[in-house]
N, C-alpha and C positions, 0 to 999 in steps of 0.2 A: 595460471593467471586468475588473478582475484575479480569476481564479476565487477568491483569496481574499477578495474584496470580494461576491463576489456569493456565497460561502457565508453572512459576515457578516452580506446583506442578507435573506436566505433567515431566520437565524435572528430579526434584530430586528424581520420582518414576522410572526411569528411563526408560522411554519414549524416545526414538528416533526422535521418530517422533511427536511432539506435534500440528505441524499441520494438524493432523489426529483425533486430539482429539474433543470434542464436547464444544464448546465454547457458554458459556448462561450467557447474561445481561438483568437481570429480568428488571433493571429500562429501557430501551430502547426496552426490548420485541422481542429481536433478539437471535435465537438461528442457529448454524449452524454448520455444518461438512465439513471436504475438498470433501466429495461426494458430495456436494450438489449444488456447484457452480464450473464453471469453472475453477476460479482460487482463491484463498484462502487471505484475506486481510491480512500484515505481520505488525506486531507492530514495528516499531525504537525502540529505548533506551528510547529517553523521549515520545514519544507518537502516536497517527496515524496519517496520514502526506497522506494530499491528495491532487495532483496536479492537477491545475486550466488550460485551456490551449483558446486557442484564445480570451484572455486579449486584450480588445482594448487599444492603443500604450498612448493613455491621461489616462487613470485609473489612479487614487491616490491609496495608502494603503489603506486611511480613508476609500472612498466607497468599496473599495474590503468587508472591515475589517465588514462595515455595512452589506452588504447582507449576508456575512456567518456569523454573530453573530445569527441572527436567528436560525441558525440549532444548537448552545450551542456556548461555551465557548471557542473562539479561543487563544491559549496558544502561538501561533510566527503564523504569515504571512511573507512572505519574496515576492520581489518581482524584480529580476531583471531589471537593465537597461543598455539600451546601454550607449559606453564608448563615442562614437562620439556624438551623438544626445540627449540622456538624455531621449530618453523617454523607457516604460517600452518595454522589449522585446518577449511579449506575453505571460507569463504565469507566473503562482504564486504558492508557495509551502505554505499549510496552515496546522495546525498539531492543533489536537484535542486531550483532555485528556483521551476522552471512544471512546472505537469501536460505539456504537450507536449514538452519534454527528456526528462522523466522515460519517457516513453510510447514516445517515438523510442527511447530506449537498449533497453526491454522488451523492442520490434520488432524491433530491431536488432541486439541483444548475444544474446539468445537462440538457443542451438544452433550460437552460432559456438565456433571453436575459440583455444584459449590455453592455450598449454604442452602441445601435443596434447590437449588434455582439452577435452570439449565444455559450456561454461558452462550455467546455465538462471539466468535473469533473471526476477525475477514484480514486481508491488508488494509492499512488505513488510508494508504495512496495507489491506487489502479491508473492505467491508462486503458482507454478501452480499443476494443480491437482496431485493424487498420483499416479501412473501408473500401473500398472499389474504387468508393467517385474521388475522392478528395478534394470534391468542392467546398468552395468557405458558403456560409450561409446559410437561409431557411427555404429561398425559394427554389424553384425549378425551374429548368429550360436556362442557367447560365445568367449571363449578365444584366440586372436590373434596370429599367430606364430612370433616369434623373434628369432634372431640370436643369439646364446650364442656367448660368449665374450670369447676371447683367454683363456687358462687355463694359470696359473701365476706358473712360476717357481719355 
């Protein structure tokens, strides 16, 4: 079962929380829970999307495109430039079909070098761990006092 089928199944069983669930890619050999890492990697709509960051300002697509094809199967690279200058503006959004490409390039591409400059890879969308409290808000000790509102005639 495709980790996006078993988010799928997470939610229509209804799951709340499916980032809590245990997520297993037998072809990639990664299995994981939001206990087990700091912060939890979050699928997009079409796929997993991991940002590239201290791009040297000459990089083409092409050579980006070549060093993460390595890690699988890149499905969109994107790479900003500036509007004045035209060259690129430091970092690059690449989106992978499976959580374990995506994970492989993390591992992988991380603190290597390109154009003498040492890349840093992360996911571009986390959730972060689950908490204890699961309180909403900033305060503490629970429910805030407020002002009731004029009684209406």
């Amino acid at each position: 079962m495709s980790t996006e089928e078993q988010y799928d199944a997470a939610l229509s069983a209804g799951n709340d929380h499916p980032d809590e669930m245990v997520v297993d890619e037998p072809e990639s050999g990664y299995t994981h829970t939001a206990s087990d890492e700091p912060s939890t990697p979050v699928r997009s709509i079409e796929g997993w999307i991991i940002l590239v960051t201290n791009v040297h300002e000459e990089a083409s697509e092409e050579e980006l495109q070549d060093v993460f094809a390595e890690y699988g199967e890149v499905q969109n690279l994107h790479m900003n430039l500036d509007r004045r200058t035209g060259y690129v503006k430091g970092y690059a959004l690449i989106q992978y079909p499976t959580l374990g490409e995506a994970k492989a390039a993390v591992e992988g591409a991380n603190g290597t070098k390109f154009f003498d400059q040492e890349l840093s890879v992360d996911f571009a969308f986390v959730r972060p761990p689950v908490s204890e409290d699961r309180g909403r808000g900033g305060r503490e000790g629970g429910e805030r006092e407020r002002s009731r509102s004029p009684e209406r005639e």
